[in-house]
C-alpha positions as CSV (number, residue, x, y, z in Angstrom):
1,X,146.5,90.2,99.8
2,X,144.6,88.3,97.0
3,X,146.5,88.3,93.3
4,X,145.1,89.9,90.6
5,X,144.3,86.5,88.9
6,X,142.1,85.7,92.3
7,X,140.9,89.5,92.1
8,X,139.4,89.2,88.4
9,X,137.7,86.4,89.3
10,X,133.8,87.0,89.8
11,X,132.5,87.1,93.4
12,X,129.6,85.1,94.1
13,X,126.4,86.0,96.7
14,X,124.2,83.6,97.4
15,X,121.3,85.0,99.2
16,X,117.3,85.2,99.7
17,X,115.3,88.2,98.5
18,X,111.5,88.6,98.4
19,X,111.5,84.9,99.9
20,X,113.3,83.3,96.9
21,X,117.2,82.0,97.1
22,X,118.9,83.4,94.6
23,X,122.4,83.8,93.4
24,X,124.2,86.4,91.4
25,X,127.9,86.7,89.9
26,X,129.5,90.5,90.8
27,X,132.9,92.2,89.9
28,X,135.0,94.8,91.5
29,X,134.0,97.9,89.8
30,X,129.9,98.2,90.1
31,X,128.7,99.1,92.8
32,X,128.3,96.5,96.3
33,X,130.0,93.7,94.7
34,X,130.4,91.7,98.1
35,X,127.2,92.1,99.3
36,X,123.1,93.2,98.6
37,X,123.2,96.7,100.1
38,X,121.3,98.2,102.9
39,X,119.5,100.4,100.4
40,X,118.2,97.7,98.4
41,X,117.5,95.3,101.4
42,X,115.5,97.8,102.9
43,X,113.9,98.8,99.5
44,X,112.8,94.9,98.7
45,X,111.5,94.6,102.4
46,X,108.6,97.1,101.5
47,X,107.7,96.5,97.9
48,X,105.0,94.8,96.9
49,X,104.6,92.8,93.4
50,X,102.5,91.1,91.9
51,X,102.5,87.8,89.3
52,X,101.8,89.9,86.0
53,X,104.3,93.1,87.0
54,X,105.4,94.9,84.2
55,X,108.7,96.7,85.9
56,X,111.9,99.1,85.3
57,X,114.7,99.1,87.5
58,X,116.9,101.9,86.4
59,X,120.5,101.7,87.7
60,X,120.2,97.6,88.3
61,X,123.4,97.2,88.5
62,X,124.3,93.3,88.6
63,X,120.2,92.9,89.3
64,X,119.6,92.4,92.7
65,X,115.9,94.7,92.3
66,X,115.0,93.8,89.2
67,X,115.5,89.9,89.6
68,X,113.9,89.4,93.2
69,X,111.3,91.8,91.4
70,X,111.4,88.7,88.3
71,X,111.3,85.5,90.7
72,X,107.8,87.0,92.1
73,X,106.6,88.2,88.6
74,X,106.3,84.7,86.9
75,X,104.1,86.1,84.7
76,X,105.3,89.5,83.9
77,X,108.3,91.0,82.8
78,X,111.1,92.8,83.8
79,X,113.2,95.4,82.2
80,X,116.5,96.4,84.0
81,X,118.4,99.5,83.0
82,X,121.8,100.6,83.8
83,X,124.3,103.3,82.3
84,X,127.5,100.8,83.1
85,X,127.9,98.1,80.4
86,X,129.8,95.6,83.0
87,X,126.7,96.3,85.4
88,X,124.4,95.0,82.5
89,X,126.5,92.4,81.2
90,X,126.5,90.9,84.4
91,X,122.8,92.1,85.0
92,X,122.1,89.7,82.4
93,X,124.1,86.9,83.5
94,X,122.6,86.8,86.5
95,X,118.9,86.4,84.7
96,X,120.6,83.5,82.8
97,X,121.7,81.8,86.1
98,X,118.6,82.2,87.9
99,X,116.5,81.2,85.2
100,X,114.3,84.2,84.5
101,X,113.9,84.5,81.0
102,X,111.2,87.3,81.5
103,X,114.0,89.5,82.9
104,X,116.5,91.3,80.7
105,X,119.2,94.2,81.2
106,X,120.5,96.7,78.3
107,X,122.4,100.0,77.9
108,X,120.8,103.1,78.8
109,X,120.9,106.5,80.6
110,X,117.9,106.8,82.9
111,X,114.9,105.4,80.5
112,X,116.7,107.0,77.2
113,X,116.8,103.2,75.3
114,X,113.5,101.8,76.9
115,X,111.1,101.2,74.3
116,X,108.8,104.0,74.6
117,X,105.5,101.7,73.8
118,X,105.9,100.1,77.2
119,X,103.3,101.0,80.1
120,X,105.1,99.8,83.3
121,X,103.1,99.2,86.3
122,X,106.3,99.4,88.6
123,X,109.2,101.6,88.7
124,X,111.7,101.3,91.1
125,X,115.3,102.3,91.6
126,X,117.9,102.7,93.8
127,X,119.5,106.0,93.5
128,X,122.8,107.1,94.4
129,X,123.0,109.9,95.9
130,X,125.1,111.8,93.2
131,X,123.0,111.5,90.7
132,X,122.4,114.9,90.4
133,X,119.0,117.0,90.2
134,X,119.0,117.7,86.3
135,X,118.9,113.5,86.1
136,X,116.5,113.3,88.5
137,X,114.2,115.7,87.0
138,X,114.4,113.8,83.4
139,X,114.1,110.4,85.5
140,X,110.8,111.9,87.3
141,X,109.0,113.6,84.1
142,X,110.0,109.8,82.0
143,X,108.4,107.7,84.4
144,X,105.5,109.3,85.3
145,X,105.2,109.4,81.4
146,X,105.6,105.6,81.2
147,X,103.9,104.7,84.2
148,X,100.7,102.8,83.6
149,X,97.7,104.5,85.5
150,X,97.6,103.0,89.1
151,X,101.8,102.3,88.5
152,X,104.1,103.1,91.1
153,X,107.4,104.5,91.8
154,X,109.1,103.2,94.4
155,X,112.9,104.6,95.3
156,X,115.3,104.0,98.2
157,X,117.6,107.2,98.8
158,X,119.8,108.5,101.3
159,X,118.2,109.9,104.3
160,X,120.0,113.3,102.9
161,X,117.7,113.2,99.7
162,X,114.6,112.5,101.9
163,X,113.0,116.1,101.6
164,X,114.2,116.4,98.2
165,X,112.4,113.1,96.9
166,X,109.0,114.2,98.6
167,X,109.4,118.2,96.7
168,X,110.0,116.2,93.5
169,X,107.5,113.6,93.7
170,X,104.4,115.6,94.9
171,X,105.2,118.2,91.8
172,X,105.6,115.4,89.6
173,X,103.2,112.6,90.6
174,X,101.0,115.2,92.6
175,X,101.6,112.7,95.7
176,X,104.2,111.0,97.8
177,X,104.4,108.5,100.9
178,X,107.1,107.8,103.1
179,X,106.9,103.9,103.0
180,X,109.8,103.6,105.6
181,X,112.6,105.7,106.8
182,X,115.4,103.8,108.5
183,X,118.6,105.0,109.9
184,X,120.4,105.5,106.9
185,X,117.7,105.3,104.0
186,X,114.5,106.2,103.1
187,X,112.1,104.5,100.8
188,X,109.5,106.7,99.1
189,X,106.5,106.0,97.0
190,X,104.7,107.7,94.6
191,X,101.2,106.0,92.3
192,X,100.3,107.7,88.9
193,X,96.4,108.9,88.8
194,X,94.7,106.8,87.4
């Protein structure tokens, strides 16, 4: 058994997402400390970005999302959301390491804190599975609100949440595609009218 001095200390993955090697610091206490989880893997395996993104990852956690989303959005900017102040302190501490000053992580319950002016062009989020449906329906109604036109929503869930998502997204958004369903997760998609 490791001591508690060895158990404070921060963890330390070093791994490759969206093609680029990166590295990020994690703690015991937010969620997958020891390793990227399959939800996000899966999740970063289907989304597409581009240079000039303009992105929200709510619930970042320590930033796995919203950073691989930052080293292929050079150009854009990335804001990373989380209700856990250790998950954003390390959020940003991570951006720090990797070198993306475009990419930053603050305090706030779904989109309550994000500046309203903003227009993003991507939302994604990994969402645990207890987040509960009043949340979710606030989450839904703020994005779609600051989604640019032509933005998109992209989500990993539980497989459990599957039918759920696509109800939610289609009343919503008015559409909804199943990018990929793997054995445990499912990744679903909605685009804003333009």
């Amino acid at each position: 058994m490791a001591s508690i001095a060895e158990l404070k200390q921060d963890l330390t993955i070093q791994t490759q997402l969206l093609g680029t090697p990166l590295t990020f610091k994690t703690t015991w206490g937010i969620f997958s400390p020891r390793e990227i989880d399959a939800g996000t893997l899966l999740l970063l395996r289907y989304l597409n970005i581009q240079p000039d993104e303009v992105a929200l990852d709510i619930g970042c956690g320590y930033g796995p999302i919203g950073l691989a989303i930052a080293a292929k959005a050079p150009q854009g900017q990335v804001h990373m959301v989380d209700k856990d102040f250790v998950a954003v302190d390390y959020a940003n501490k991570n951006a720090r390491l990797n070198g993306f000053d475009h990419a930053k992580a603050y305090l706030s319950n779904g989109l309550s804190a994000v500046p309203k002016e903003i227009q993003f062009t991507t939302v994604v989020s990994n969402i645990p599975a207890k987040v509960g449906k009043e949340m979710l329906s606030i989450l839904l109604h703020d994005i779609h609100t600051q989604l640019a036109p032509g933005g998109q929503l992209v989500v990993v869930t539980i497989n459990g949440l599957r039918d759920y998502m696509k109800r939610n997204f289609k009343e919503v958004f008015g559409n909804y595609e199943k990018v990929k369903q793997g054995k445990d997760y499912t990744i679903s998609r909605a685009v804003k009218s333009e």
